[in-house]
LOFI-640820 format. One record per residue (C-alpha): chain; x, z, y; residue number from 1. Coordinates in steps of 0.5 Angstrom, whole numbers, plus 500, padded with zeros to 3 digits. Layout:
! LOFI-640820
NODE, A, X, Z, Y, NUM
...
! end
This chain:
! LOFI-640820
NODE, A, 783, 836, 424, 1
NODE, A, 780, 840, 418, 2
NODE, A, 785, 846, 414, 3
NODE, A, 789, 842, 410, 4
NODE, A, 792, 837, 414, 5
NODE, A, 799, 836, 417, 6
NODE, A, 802, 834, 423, 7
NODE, A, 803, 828, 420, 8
NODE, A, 798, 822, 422, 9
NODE, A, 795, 825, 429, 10
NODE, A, 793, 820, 433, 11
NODE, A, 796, 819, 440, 12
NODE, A, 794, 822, 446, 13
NODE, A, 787, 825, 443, 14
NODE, A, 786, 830, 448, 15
NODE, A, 788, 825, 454, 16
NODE, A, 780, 824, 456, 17
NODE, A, 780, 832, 457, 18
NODE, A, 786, 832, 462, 19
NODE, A, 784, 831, 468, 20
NODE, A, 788, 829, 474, 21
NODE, A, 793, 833, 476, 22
NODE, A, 792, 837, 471, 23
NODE, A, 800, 838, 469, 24
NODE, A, 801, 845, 471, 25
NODE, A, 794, 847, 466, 26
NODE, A, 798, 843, 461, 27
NODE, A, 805, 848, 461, 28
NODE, A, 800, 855, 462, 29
NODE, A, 797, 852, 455, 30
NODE, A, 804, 850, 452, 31
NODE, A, 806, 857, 456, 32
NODE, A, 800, 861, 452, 33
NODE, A, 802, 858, 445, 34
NODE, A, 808, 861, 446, 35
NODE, A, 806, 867, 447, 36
NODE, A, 801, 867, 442, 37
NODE, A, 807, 865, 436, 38
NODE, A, 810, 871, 440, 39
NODE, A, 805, 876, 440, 40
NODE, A, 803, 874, 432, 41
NODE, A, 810, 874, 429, 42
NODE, A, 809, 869, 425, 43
NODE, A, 807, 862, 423, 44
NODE, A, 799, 861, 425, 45
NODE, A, 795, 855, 423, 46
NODE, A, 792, 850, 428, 47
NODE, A, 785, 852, 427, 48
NODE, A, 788, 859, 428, 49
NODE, A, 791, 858, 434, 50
NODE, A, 787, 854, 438, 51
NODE, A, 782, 860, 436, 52
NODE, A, 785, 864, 438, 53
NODE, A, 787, 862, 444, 54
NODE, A, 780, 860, 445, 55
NODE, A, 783, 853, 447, 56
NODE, A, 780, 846, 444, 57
NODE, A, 782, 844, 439, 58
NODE, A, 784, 837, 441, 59
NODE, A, 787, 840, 447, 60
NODE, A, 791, 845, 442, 61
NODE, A, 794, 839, 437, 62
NODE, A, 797, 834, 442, 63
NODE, A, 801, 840, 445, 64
NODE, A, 803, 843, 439, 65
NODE, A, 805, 835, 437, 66
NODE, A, 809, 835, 443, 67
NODE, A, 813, 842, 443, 68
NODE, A, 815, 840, 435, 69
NODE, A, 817, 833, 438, 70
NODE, A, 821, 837, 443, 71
NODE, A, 824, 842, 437, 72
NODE, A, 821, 848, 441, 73
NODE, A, 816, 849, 435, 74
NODE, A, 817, 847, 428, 75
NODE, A, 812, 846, 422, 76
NODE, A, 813, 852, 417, 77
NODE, A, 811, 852, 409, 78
NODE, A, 806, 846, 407, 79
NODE, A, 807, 843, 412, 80
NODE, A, 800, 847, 416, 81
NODE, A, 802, 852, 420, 82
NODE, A, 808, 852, 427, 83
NODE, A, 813, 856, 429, 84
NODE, A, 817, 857, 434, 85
NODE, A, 823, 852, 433, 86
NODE, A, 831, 852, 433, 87
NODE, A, 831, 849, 440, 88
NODE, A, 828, 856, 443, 89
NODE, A, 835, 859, 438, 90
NODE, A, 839, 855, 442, 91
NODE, A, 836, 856, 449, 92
NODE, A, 836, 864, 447, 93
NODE, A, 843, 864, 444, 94
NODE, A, 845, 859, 452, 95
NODE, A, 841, 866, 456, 96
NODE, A, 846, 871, 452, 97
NODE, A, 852, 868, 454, 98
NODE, A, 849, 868, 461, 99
NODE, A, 846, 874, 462, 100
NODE, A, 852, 879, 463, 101
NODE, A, 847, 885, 462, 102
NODE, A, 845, 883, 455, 103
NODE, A, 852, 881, 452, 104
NODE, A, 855, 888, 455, 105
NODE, A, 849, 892, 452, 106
NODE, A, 849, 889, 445, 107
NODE, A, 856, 890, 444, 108
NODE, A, 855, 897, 447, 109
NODE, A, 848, 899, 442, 110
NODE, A, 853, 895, 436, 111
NODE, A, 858, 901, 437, 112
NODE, A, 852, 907, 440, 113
NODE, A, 851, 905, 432, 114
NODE, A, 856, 905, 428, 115
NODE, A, 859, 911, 432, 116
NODE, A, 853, 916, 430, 117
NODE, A, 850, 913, 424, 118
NODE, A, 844, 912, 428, 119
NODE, A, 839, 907, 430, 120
NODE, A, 841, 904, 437, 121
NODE, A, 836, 899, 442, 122
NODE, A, 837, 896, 448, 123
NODE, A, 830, 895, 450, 124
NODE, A, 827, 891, 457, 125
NODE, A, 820, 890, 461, 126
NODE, A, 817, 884, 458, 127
NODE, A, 809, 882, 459, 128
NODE, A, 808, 889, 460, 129
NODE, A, 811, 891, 454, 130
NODE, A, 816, 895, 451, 131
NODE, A, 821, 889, 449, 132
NODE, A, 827, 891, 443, 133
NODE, A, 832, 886, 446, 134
NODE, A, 837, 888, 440, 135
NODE, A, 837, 892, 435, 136
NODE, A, 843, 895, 430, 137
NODE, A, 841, 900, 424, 138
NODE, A, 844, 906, 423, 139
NODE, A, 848, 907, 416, 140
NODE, A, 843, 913, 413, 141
NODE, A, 840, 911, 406, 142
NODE, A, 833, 909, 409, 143
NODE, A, 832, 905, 415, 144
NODE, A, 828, 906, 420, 145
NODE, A, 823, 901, 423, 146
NODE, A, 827, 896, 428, 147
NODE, A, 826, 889, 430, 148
NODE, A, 829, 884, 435, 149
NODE, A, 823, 882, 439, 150
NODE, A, 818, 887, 437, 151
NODE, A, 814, 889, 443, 152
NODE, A, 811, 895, 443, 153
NODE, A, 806, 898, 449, 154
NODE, A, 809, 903, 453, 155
NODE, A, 806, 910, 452, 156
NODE, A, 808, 910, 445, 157
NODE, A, 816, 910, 447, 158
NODE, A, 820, 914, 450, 159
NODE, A, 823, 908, 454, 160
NODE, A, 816, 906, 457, 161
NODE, A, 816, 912, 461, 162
NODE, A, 823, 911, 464, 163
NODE, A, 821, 903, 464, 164
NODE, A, 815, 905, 469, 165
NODE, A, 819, 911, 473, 166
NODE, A, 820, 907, 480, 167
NODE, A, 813, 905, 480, 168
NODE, A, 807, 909, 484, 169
NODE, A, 801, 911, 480, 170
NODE, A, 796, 905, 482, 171
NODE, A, 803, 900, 480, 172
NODE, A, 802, 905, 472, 173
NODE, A, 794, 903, 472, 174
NODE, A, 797, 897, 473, 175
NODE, A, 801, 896, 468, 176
NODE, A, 797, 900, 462, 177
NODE, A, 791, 899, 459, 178
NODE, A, 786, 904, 456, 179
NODE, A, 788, 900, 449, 180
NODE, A, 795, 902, 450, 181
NODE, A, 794, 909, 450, 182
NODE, A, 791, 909, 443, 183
NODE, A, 797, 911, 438, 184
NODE, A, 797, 907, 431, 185
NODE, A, 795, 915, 429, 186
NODE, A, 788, 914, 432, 187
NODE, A, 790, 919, 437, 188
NODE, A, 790, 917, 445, 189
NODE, A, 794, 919, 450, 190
NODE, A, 791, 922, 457, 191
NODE, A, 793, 917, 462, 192
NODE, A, 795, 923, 467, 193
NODE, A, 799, 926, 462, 194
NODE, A, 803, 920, 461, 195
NODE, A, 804, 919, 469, 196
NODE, A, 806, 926, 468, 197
NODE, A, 811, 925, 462, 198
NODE, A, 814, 919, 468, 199
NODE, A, 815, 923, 473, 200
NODE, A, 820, 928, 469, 201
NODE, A, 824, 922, 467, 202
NODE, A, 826, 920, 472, 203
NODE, A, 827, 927, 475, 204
NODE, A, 832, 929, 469, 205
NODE, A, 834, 921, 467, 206
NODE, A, 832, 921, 461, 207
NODE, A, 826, 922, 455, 208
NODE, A, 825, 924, 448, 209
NODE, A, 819, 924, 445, 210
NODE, A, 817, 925, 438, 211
NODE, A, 812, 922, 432, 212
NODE, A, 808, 917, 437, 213
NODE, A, 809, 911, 433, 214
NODE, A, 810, 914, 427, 215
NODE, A, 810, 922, 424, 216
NODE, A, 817, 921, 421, 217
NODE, A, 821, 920, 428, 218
NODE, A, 823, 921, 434, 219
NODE, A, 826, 917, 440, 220
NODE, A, 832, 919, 446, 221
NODE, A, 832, 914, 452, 222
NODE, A, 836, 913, 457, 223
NODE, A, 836, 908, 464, 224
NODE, A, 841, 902, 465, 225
NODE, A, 839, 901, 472, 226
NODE, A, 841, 895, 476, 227
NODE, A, 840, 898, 483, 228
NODE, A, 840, 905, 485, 229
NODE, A, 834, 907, 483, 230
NODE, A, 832, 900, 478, 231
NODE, A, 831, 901, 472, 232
NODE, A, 832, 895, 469, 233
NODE, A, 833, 896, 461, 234
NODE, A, 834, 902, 457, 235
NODE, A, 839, 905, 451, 236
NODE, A, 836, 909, 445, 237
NODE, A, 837, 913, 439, 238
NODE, A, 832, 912, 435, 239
NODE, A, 832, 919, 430, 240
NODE, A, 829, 922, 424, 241
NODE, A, 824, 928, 427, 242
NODE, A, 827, 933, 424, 243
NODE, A, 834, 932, 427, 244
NODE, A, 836, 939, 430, 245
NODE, A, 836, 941, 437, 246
NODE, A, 844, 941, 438, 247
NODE, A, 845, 934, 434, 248
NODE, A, 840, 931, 438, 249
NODE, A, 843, 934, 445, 250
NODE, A, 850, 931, 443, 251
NODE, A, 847, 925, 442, 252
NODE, A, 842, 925, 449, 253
NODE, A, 849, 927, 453, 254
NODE, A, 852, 920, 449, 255
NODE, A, 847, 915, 450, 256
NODE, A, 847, 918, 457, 257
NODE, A, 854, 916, 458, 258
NODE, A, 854, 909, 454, 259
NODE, A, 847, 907, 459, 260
NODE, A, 851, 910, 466, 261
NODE, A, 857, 905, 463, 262
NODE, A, 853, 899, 463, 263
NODE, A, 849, 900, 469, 264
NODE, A, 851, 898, 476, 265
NODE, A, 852, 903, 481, 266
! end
């Protein structure tokens, strides 16, 4: 398939002879790998592009994503070249809402942490080895701060990050990281030992702010939600403009700290 053609018109089972007996369970990794990448990218791909970028035939890449837009998980987006995610992977996002007691009580708490301080408010996960913003809601200041559902972010530039990895040693950190993450968007780097530092006081004060990591106009407070003693399973946080005074961003640390203990599991 050259650029410029649609999904229109392929023909059937054109990487058949490329798929070896059994080899159902390399099919999904693949599928799982296309997902990821759409995810990655946060935009629609072209064909070309994603088979290149995942390294992947191009055969093999055409029939998968021929089978993902039959199933409704992904959709062909603008002319008809590129593929996104589809409206089946929003229902079944929509289906793991209602069902995950955590998610459906801490969006309703980051929408009233929002509305309450006039503040950007997140409730962030673990996912992939990334910092993952599961819901956002924006403050009412006149500037909006940089916020999106979805967004995975890499862990030492958060303040979430070091709270997220607070139950983990040294050698599960390393793990976790790697010498790429701790390169902010500034060009500065971050010294792994000092980040494994900023961890331990987390999780002995319970909470983490850092400021100008991601950008140079912001700071951020984080607070764990724990779904066991000593698990941490999500983070609270405020997101705030560097500038914010000691005692304002103290008054907002003790709520945030409070609103986290509230969805917790004690």
């Amino acid at each position: 398939m050259q650029d410029g053609e649609t999904l229109t018109g392929w023909p059937t089972g054109v990487a058949d002879e490329e798929r070896p007996a059994g080899s159902r369970e390399k099919g999904l990794s693949r599928a799982l790998n296309i997902l990821e990448f759409l995810h990655a990218n946060q935009r629609a791909i072209g064909i070309g592009d994603l088979a290149k970028g995942l390294n992947a035939p191009r055969s093999t890449t055409y029939t998968l994503v021929r089978e993902l837009v039959e199933a409704g998980l992904l959709e062909m987006a603008g002319d008809g070249n590129r593929v996104y995610f589809g409206k089946k992977l929003y229902l079944y996002g929509m289906a793991y809402m209602r069902g995950n007691d955590l998610l459906r009580r801490g969006r309703q708490e980051v929408d009233t942490l929002s509305r309450e301080t006039g503040e950007t408010s997140e409730l962030c996960m673990l996912q992939s080895g990334r910092y993952t913003i599961v819901h956002s809601s924006p403050g009412t200041r006149p500037f909006r701060i940089s916020s999106a559902t979805g967004l995975q972010i890499p862990l030492p530039w958060t303040a979430s990050g070091r709270l997220l990895l607070a139950g983990l040693d040294r050698g599960g950190i390393e793990a976790m990281v790697a010498q790429d993450d701790l390169v902010l968007p500034d060009g500065r780097k971050l010294e792994l030992d000092d980040f494994i530092d900023d961890i331990a006081r987390a999780r002995v004060t319970g909470y983490c702010v850092t400021s100008g990591l991601v950008d140079a106009y912001t700071k951020c407070l984080a607070a764990p939600v724990f779904s066991a003693p000593g698990k941490v399973e999500a983070t609270m946080c405020l997101v705030v403009p560097i500038d914010t005074s000691e005692e304002r961003t103290g008054e907002l640390l003790a709520l945030l700290r409070e609103r986290a203990a509230r969805l917790s599991i004690s």
